[in-house]
MIFI-179666 format. One record per residue: residue number from 0; x, y, z of N, C-alpha, C in turn; residue in three letters. Coordinates in pm, whole numbers, always signed. Layout:
! MIFI-179666
+-----+--------+--------+--------+--------+---------+--------+--------+--------+--------+-----+
:   k :  neast : nnorth :    nup : caeast : canorth :   caup :  ceast : cnorth :    cup :   r :
+-----+--------+--------+--------+--------+---------+--------+--------+--------+--------+-----+
: NUM :      X :      Y :      Z :      X :       Y :      Z :      X :      Y :      Z : ALA :
...
+-----+--------+--------+--------+--------+---------+--------+--------+--------+--------+-----+
END
This chain:
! MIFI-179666
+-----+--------+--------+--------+--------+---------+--------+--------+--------+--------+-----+
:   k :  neast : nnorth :    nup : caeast : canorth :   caup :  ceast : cnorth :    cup :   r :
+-----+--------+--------+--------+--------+---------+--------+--------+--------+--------+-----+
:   0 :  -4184 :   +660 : -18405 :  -4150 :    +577 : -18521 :  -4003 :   +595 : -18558 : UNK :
:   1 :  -3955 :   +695 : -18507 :  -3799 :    +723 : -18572 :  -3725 :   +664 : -18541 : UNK :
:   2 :  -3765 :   +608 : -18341 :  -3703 :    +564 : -18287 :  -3712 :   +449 : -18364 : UNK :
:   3 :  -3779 :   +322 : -18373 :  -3822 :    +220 : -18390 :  -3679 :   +188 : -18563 : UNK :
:   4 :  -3714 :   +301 : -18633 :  -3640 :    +335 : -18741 :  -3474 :   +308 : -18745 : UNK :
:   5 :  -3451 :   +406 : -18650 :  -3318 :    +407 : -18605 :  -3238 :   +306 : -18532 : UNK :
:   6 :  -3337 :   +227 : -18458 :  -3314 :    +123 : -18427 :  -3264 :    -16 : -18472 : UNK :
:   7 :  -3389 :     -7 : -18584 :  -3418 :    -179 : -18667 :  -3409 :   -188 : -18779 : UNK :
:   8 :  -3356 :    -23 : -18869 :  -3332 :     -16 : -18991 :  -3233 :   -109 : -19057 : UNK :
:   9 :  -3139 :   -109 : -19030 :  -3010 :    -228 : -19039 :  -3080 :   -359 : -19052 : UNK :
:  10 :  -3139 :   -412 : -18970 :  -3189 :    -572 : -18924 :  -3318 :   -565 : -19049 : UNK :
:  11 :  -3373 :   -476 : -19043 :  -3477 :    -467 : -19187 :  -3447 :   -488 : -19265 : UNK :
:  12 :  -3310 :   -440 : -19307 :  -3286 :    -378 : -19448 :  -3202 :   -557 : -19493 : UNK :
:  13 :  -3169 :   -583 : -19397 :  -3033 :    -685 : -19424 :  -3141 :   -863 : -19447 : UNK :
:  14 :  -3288 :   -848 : -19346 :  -3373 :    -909 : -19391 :  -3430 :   -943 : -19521 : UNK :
:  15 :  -3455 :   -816 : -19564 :  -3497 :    -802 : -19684 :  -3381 :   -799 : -19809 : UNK :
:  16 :  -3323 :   -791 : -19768 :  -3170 :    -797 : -19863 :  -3163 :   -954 : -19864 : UNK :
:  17 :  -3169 :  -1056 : -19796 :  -3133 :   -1184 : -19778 :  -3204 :  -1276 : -19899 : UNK :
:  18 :  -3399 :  -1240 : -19875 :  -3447 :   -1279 : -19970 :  -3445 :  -1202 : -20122 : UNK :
:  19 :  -3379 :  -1054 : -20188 :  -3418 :   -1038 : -20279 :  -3220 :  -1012 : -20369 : UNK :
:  20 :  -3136 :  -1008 : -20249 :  -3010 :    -976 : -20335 :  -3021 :   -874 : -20446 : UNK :
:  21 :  -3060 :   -703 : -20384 :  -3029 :    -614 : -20456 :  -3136 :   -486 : -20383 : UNK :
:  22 :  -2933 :   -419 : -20348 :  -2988 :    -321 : -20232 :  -3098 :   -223 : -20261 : UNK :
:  23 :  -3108 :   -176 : -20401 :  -3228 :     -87 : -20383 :  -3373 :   -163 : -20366 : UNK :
:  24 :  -3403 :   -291 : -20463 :  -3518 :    -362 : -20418 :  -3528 :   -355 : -20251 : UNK :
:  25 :  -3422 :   -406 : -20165 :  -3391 :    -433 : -20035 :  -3454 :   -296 : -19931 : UNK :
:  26 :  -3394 :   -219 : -19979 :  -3421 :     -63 : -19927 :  -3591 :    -37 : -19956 : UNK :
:  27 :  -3635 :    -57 : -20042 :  -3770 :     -20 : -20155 :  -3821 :   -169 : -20042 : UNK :
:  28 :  -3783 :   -273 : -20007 :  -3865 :    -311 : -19920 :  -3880 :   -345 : -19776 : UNK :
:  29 :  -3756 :   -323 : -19732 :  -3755 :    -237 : -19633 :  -3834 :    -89 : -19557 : UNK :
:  30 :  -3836 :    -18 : -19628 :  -3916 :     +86 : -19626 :  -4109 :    +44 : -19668 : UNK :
:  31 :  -4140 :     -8 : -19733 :  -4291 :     -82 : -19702 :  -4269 :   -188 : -19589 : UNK :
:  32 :  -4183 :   -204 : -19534 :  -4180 :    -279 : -19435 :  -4178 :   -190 : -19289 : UNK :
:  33 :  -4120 :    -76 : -19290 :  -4149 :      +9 : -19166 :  -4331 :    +48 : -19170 : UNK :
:  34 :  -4353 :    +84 : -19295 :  -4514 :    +181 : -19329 :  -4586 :    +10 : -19204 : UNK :
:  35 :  -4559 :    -91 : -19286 :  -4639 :    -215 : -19231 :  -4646 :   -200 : -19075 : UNK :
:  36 :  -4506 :   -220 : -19064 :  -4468 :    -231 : -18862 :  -4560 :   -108 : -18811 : UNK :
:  37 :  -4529 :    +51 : -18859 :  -4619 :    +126 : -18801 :  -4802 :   +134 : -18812 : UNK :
:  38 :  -4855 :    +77 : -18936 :  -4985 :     +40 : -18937 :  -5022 :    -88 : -18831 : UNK :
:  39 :  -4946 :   -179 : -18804 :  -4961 :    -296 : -18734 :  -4888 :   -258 : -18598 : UNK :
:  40 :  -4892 :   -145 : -18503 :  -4840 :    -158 : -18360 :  -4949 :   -168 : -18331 : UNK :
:  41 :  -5072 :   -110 : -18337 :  -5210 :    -126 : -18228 :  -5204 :   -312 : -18229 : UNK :
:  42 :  -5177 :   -389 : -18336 :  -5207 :    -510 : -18311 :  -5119 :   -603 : -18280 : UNK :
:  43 :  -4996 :   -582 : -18228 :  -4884 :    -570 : -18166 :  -4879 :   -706 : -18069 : UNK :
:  44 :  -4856 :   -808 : -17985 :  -4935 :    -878 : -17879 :  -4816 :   -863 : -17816 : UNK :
:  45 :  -4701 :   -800 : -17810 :  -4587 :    -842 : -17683 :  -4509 :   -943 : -17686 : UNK :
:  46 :  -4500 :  -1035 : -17810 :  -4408 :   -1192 : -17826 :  -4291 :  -1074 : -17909 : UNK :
:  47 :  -4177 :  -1193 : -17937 :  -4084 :   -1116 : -17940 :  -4077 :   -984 : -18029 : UNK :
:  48 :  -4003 :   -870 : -18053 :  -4086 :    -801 : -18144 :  -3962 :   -772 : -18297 : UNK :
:  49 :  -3824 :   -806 : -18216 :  -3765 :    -826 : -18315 :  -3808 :   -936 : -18467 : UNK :
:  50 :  -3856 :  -1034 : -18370 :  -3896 :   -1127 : -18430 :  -4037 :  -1101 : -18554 : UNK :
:  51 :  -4120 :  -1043 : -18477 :  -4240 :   -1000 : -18574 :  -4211 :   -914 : -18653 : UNK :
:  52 :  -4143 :   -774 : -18621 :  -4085 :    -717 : -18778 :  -4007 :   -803 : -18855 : UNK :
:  53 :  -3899 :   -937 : -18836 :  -3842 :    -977 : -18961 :  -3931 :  -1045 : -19010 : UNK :
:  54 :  -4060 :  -1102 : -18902 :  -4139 :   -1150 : -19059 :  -4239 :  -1041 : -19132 : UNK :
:  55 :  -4224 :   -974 : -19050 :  -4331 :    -818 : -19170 :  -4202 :   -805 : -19279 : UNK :
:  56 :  -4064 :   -786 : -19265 :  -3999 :    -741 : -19332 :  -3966 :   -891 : -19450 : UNK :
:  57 :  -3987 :   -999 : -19367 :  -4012 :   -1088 : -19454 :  -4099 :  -1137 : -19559 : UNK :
:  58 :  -4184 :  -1076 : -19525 :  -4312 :   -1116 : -19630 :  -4314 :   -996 : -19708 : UNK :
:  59 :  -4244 :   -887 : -19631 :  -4238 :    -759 : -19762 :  -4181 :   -828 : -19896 : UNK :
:  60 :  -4027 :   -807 : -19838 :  -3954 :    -860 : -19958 :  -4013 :   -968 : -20025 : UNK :
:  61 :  -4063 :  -1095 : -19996 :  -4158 :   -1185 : -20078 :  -4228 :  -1106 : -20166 : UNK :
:  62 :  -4301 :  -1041 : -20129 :  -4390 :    -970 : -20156 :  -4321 :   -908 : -20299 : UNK :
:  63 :  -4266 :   -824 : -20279 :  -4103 :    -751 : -20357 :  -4085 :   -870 : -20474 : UNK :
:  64 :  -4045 :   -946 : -20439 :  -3985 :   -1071 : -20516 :  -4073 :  -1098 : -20613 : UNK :
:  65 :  -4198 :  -1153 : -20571 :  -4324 :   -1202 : -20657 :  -4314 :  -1075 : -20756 : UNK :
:  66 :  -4338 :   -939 : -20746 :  -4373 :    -846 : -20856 :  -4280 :   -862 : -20935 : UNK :
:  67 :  -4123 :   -910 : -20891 :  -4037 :    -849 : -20949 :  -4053 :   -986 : -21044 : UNK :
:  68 :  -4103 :  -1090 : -21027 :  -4070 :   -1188 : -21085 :  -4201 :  -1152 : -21220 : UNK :
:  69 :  -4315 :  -1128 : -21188 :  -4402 :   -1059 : -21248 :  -4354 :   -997 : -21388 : UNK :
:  70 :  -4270 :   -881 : -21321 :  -4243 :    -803 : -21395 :  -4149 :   -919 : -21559 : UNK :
:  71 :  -4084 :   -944 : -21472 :  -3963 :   -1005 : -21535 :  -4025 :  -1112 : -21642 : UNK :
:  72 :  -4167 :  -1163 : -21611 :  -4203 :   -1251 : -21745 :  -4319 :  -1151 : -21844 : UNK :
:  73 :  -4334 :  -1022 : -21787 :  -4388 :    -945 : -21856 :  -4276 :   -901 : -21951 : UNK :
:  74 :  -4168 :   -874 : -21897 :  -4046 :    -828 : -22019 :  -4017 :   -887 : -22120 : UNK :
:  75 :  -4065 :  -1042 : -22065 :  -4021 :   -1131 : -22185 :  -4105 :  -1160 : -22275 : UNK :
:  76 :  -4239 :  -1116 : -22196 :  -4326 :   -1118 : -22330 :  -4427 :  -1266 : -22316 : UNK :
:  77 :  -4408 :  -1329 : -22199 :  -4474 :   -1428 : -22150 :  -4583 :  -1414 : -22093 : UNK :
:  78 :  -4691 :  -1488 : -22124 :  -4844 :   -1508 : -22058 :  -4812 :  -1562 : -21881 : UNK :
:  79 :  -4687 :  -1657 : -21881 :  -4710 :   -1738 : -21725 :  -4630 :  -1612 : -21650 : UNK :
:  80 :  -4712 :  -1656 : -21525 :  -4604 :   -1576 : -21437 :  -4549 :  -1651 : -21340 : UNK :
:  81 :  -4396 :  -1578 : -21368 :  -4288 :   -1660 : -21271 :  -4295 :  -1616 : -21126 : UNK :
:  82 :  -4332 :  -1691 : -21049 :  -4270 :   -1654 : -20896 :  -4175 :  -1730 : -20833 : UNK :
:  83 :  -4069 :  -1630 : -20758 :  -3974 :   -1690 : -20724 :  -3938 :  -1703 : -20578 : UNK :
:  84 :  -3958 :  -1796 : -20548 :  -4008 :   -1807 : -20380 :  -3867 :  -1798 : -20288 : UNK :
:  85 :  -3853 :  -1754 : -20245 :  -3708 :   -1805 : -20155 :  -3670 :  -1935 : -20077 : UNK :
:  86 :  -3573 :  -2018 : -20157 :  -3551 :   -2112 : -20073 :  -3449 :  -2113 : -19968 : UNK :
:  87 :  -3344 :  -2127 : -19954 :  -3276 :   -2127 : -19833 :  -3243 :  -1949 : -19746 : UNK :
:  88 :  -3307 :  -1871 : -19813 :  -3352 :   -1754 : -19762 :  -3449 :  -1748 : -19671 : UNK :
:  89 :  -3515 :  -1811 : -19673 :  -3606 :   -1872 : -19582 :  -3541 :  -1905 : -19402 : UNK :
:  90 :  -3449 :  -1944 : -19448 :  -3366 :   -1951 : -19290 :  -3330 :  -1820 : -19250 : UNK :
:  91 :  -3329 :  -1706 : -19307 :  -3279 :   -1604 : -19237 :  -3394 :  -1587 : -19119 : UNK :
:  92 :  -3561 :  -1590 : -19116 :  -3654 :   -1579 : -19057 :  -3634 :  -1678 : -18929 : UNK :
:  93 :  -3589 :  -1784 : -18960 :  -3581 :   -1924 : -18901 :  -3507 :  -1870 : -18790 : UNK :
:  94 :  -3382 :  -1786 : -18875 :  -3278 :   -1872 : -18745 :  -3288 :  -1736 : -18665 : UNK :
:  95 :  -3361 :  -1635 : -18708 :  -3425 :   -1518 : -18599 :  -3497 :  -1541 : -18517 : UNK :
:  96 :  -3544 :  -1606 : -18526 :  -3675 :   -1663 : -18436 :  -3582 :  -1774 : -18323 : UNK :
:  97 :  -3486 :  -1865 : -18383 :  -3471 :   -1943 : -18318 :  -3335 :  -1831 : -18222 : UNK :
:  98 :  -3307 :  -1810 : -18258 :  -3196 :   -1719 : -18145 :  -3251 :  -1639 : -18052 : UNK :
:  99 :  -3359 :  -1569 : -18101 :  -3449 :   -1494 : -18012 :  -3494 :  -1543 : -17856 : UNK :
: 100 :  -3546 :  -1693 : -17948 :  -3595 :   -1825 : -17839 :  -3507 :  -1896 : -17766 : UNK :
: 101 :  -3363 :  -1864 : -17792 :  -3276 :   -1929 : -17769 :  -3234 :  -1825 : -17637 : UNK :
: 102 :  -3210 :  -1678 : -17667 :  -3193 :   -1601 : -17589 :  -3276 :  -1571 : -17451 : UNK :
: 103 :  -3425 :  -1593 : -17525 :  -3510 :   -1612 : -17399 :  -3510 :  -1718 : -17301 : UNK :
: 104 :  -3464 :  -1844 : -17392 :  -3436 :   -1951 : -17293 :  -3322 :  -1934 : -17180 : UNK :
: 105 :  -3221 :  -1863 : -17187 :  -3080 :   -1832 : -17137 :  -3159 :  -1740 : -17038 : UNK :
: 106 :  -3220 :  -1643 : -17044 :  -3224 :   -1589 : -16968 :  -3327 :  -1622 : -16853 : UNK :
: 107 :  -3384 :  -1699 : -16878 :  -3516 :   -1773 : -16783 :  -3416 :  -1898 : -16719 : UNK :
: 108 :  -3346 :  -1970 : -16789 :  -3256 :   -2061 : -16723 :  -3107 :  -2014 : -16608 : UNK :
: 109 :  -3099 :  -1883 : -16673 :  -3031 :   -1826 : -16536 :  -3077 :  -1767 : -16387 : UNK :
: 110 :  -3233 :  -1735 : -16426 :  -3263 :   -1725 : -16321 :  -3326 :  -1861 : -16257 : UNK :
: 111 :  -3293 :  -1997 : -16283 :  -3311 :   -2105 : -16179 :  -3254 :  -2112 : -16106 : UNK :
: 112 :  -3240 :  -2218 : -16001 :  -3156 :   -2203 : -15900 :  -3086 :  -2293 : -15892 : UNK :
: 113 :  -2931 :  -2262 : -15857 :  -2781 :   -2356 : -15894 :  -2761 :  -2500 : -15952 : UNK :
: 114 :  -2817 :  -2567 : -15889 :  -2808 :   -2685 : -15925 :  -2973 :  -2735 : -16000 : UNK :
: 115 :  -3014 :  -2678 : -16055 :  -3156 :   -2689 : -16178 :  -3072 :  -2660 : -16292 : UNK :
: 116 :  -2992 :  -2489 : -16241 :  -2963 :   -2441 : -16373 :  -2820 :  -2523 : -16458 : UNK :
: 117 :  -2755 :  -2587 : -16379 :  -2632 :   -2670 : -16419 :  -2736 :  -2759 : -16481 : UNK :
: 118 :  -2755 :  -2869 : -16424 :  -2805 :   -2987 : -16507 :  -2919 :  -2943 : -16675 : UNK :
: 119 :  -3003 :  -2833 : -16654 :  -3060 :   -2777 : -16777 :  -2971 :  -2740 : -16852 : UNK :
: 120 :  -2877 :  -2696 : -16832 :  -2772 :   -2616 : -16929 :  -2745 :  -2751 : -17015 : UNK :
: 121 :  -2677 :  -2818 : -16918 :  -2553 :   -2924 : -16991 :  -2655 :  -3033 : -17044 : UNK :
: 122 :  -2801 :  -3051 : -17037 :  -2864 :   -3159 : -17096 :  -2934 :  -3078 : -17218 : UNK :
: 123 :  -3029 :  -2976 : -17221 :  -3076 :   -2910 : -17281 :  -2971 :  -2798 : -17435 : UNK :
: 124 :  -2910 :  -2722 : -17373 :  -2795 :   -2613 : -17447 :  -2702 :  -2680 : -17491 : UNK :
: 125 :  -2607 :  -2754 : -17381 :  -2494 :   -2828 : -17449 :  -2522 :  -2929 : -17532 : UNK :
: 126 :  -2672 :  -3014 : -17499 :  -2731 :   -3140 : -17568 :  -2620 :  -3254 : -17502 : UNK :
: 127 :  -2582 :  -3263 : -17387 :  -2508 :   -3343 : -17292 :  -2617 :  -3485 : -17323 : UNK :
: 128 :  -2540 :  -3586 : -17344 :  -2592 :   -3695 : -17269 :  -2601 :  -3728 : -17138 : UNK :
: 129 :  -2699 :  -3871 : -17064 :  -2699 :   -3828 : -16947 :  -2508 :  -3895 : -16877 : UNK :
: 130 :  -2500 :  -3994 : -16967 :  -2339 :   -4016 : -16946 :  -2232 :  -3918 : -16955 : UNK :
: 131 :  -2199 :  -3850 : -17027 :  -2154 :   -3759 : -17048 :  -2174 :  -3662 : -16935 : UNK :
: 132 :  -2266 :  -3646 : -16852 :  -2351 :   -3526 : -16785 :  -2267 :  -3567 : -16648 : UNK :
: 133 :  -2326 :  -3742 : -16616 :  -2282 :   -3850 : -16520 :  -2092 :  -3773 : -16498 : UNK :
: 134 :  -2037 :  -3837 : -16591 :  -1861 :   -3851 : -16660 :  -1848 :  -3688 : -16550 : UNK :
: 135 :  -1885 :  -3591 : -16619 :  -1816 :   -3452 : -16595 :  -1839 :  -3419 : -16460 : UNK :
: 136 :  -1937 :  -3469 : -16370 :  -1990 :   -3472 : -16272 :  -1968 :  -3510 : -16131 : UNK :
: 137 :  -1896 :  -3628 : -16211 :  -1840 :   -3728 : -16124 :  -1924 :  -3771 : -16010 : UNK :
: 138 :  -2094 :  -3822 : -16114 :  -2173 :   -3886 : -15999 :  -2270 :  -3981 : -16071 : UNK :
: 139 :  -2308 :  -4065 : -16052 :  -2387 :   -4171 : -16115 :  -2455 :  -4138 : -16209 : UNK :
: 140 :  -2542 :  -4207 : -16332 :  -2605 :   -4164 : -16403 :  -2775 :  -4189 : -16353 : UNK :
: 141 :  -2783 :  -4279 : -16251 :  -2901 :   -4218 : -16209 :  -2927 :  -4092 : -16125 : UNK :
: 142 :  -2823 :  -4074 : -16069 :  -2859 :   -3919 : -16013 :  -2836 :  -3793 : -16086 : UNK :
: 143 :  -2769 :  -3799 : -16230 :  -2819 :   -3738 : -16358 :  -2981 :  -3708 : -16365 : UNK :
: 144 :  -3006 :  -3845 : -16398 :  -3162 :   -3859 : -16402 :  -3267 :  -3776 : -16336 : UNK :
: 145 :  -3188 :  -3826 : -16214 :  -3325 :   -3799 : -16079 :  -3240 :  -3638 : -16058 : UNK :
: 146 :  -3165 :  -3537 : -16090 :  -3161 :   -3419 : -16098 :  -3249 :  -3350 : -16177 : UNK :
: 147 :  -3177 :  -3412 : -16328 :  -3315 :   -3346 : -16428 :  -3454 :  -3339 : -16414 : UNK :
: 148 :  -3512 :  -3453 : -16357 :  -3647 :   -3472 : -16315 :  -3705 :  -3379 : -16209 : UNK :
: 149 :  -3588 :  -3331 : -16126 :  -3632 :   -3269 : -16032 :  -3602 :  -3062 : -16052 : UNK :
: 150 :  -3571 :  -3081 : -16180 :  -3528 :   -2931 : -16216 :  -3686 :  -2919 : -16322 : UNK :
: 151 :  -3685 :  -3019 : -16387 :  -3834 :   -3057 : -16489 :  -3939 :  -2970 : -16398 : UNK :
: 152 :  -3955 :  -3062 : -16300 :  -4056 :   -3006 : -16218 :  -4052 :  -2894 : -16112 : UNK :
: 153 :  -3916 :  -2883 : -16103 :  -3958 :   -2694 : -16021 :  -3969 :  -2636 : -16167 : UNK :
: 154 :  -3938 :  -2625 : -16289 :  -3970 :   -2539 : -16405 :  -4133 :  -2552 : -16411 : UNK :
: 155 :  -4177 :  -2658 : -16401 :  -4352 :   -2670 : -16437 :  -4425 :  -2625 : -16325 : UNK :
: 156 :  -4328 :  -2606 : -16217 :  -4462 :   -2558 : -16101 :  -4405 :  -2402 : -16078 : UNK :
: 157 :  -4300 :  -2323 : -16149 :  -4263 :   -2215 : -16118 :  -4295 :  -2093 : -16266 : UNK :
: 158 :  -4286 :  -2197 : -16374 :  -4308 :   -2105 : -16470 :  -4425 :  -2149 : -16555 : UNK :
: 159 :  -4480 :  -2030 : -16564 :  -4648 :   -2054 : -16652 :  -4595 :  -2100 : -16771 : UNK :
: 160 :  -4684 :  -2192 : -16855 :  -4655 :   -2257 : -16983 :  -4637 :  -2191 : -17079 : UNK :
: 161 :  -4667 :  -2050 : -17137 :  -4619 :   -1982 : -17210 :  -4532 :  -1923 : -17198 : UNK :
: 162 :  -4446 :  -1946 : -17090 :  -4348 :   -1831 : -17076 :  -4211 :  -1999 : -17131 : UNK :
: 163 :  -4262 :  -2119 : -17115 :  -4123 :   -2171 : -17169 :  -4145 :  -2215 : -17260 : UNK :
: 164 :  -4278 :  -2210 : -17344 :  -4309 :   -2311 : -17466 :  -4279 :  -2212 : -17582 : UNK :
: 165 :  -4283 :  -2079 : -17582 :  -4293 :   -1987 : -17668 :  -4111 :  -2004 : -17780 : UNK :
+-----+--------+--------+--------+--------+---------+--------+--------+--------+--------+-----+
END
């Protein structure tokens, strides 16, 4: 666990800092956010894992947030209780996940082979049009086409469906 600690403490802490803006809350949930990760390894499945602690560490701090908001209409002496949900905090989870996926994609697309991995790059990563793709190429835009199609399908007959849908 120390390891795990020493590791991902930073990326925890800065998680949980995103949704609550105030380092000791942040720290205070951070730290129920390691207790979580170590009660939850037996159920663990192997998808990314950076990814699954920021949302344990994500739903901590939620978690964090709601009491604190709790608290805060108890001070005032109010019957309702305020919760305060995170809105564009919410992307910190997002765009972990999506870089993660982004990274996995890079590295499954380098191991294609030369001319798959050019045309995926520049249609897929760069978001190339197929003109654009054609232009830099200096070759028709149907053989744009009929490349991609033919990189499509060595990906579907070489890689199992969870390994590119994830």
């Amino acid at each position: 666990m120390r390891v795990l600690i020493d590791k991902y403490s930073q990326h925890v802490y800065h998680v949980a800092y995103s949704v609550l803006r105030n380092d000791q809350d942040a720290q205070d949930a951070a730290q129920e956010a390691f207790i979580q990760i170590y009660k939850s390894l037996p159920d663990y499945r192997s998808e990314g894992f950076k990814t699954w602690i920021s949302r344990i560490a994500f739903h901590k701090a939620i978690d964090a947030k709601r009491k604190l908001g709790r608290r805060s209409a108890e001070d005032l002496g109010g019957d309702e209780t305020v919760v305060n949900l995170p809105g564009r905090d919410e992307d910190v989870l997002a765009r972990v996940i999506r870089e993660e996926r982004q990274e996995k994609l890079r590295e499954r697309i380098n191991q294609l082979p030369a001319q798959h991995r050019d045309i995926i790059t520049a249609y897929y990563l760069s978001e190339k049009n197929y003109e654009q793709i054609a232009h830099e190429a200096q070759v028709a835009v149907k053989t744009v086409e009929s490349r991609l199609y033919r990189a499509r399908q060595w990906i579907r007959s070489h890689w199992k469906e969870e390994e590119w849908r994830e």
